[in-house]
Backbone as JSON Lines, residues from 0, in Angstrom:
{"i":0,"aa":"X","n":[30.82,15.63,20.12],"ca":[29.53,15.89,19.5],"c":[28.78,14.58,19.26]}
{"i":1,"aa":"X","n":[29.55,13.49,18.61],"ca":[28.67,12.39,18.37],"c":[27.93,11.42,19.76]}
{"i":2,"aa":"X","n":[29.03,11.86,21.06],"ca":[29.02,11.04,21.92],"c":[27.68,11.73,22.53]}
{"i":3,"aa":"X","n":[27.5,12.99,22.57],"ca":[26.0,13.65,23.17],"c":[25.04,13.07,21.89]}
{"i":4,"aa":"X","n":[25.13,12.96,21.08],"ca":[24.46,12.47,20.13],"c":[24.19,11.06,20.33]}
{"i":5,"aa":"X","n":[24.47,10.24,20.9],"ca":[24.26,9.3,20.6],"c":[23.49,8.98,22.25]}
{"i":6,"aa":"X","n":[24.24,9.52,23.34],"ca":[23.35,9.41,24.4],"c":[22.06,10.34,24.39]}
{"i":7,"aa":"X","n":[21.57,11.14,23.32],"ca":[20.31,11.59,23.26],"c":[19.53,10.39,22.44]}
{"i":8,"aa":"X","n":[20.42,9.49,21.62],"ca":[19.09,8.3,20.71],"c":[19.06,7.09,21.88]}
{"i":9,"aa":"X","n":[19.85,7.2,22.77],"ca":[19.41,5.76,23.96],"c":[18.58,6.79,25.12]}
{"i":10,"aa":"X","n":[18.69,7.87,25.22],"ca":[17.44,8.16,26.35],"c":[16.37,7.97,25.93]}
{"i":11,"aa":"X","n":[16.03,8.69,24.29],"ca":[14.57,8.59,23.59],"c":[14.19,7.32,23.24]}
{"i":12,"aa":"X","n":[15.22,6.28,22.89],"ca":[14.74,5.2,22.91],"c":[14.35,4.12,23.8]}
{"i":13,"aa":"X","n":[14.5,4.84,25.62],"ca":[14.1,4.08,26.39],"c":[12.7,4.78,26.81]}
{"i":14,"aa":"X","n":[12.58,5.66,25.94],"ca":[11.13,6.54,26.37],"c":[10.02,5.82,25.51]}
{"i":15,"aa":"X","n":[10.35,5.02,23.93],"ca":[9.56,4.57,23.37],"c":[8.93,3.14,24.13]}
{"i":16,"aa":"X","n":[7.46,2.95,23.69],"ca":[6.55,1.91,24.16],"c":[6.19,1.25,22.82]}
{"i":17,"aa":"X","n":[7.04,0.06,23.34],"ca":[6.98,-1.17,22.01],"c":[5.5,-1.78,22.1]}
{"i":18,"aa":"X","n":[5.38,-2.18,20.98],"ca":[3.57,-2.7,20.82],"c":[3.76,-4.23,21.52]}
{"i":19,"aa":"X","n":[2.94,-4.62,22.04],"ca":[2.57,-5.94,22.15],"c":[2.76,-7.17,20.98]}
{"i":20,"aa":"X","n":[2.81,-8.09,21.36],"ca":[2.41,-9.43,20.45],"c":[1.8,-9.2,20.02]}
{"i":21,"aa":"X","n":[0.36,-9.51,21.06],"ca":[-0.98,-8.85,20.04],"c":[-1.67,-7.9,19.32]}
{"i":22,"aa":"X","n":[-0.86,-6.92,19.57],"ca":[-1.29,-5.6,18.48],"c":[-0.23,-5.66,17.36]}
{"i":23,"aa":"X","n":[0.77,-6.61,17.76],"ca":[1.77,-5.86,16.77],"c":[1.25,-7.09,15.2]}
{"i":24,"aa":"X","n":[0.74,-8.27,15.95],"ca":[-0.2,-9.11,14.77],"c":[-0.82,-8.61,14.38]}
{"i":25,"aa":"X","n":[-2.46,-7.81,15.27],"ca":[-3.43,-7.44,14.99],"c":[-2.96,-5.84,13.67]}
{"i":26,"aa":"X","n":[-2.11,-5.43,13.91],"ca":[-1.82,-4.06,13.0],"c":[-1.38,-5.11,12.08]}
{"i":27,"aa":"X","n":[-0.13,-5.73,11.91],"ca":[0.28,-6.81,10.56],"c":[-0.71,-7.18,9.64]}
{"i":28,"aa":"X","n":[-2.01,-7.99,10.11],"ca":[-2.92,-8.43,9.57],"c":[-3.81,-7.26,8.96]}
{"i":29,"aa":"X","n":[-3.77,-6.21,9.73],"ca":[-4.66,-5.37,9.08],"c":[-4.37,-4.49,8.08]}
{"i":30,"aa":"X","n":[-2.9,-4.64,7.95],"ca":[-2.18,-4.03,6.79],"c":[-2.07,-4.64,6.1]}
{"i":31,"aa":"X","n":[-1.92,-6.02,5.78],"ca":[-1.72,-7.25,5.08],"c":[-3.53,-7.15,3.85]}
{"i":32,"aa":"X","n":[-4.09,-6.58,5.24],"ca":[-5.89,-7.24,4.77],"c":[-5.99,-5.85,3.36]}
{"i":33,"aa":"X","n":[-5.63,-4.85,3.91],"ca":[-5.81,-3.53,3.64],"c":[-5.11,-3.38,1.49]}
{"i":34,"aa":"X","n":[-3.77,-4.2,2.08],"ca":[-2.91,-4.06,0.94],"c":[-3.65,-5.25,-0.06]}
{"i":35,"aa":"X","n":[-4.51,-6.06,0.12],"ca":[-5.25,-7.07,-0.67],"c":[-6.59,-6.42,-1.09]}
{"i":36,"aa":"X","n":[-6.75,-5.78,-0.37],"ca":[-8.64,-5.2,-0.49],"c":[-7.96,-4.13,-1.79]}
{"i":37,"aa":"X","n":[-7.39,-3.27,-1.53],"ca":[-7.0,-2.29,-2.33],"c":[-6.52,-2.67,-3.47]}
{"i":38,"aa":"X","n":[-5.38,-3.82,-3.71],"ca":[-5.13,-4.49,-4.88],"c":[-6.39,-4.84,-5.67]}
{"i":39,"aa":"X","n":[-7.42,-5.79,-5.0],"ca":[-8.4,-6.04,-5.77],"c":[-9.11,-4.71,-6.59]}
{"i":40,"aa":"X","n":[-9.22,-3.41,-5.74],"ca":[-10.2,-2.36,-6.18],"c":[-9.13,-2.11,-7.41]}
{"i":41,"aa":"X","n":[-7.99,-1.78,-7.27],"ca":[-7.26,-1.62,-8.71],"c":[-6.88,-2.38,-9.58]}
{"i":42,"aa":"X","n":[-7.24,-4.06,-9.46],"ca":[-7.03,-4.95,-10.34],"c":[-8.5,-4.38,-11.14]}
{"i":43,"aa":"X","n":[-9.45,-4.43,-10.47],"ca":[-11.21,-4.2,-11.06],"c":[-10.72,-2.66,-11.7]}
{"i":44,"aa":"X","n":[-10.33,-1.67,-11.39],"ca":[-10.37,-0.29,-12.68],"c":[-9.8,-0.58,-13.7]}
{"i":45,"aa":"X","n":[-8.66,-1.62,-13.48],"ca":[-7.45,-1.68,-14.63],"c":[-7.77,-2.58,-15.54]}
{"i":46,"aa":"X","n":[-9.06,-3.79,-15.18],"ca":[-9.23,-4.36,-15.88],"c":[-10.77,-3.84,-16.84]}
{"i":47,"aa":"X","n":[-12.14,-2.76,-15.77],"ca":[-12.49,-2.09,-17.0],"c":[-12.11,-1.15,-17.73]}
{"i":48,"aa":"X","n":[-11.18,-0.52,-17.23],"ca":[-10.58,0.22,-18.17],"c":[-9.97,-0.17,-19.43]}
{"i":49,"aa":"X","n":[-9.1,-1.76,-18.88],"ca":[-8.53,-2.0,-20.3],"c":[-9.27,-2.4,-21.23]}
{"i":50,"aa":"X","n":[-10.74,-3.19,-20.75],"ca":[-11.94,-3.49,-21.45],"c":[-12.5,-2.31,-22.37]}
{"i":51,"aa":"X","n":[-12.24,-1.31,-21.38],"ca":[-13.14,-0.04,-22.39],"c":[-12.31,0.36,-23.47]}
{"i":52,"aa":"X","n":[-10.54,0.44,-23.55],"ca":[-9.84,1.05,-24.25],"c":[-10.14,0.18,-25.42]}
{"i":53,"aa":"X","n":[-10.04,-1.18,-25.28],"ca":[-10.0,-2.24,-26.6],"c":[-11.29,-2.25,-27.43]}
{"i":54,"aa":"X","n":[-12.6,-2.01,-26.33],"ca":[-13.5,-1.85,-27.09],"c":[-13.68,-0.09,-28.47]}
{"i":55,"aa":"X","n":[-13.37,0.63,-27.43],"ca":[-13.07,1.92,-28.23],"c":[-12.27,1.67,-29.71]}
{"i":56,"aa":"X","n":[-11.19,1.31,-29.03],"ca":[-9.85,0.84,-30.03],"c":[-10.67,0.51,-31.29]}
{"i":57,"aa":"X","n":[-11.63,-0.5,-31.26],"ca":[-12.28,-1.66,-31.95],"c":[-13.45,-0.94,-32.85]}
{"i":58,"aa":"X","n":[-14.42,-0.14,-31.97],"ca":[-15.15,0.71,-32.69],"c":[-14.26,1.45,-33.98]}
{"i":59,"aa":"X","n":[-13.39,2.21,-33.4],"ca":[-12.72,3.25,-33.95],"c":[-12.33,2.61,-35.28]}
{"i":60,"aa":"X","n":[-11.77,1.28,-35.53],"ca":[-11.39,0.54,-36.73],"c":[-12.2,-0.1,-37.24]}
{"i":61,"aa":"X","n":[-13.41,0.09,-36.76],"ca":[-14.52,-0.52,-37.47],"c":[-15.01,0.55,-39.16]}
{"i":62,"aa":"X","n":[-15.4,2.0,-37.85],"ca":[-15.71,2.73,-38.67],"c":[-14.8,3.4,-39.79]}
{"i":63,"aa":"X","n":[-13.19,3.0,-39.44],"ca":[-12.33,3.92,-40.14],"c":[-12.42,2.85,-41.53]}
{"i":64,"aa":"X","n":[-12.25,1.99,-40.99],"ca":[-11.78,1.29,-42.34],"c":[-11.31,-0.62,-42.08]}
């Protein structure tokens, strides 16, 4: 059983088409670019958000007391 098994993962794997140099950079970089752009958009919510909570926070103890 394992031995048909295992000559079915070397046929399919001579069926796969490995990427190039250059795509396989060009995808790297663009995942690289992707995972920085997106960090920034959630560094910017997390930081007005935490702005808004402290200000709230701040109101709220103003008026309580």
């Amino acid at each position: 059983m394992a031995k048909g098994f295992i000559k079915g993962v070397k046929s399919e794997l001579k069926k796969v088409v490995w990427p190039t140099k250059e795509q396989l950079f060009k995808n790297t970089a663009m995942v690289v670019l992707l995972v920085v752009v997106f960090s920034v958009i959630i560094l910017g919510f997390d930081m007005i958000l935490e702005f808004a909570d402290t200000n709230i926070w701040n109101f709220i103890q103003t008026k309580i007391g």
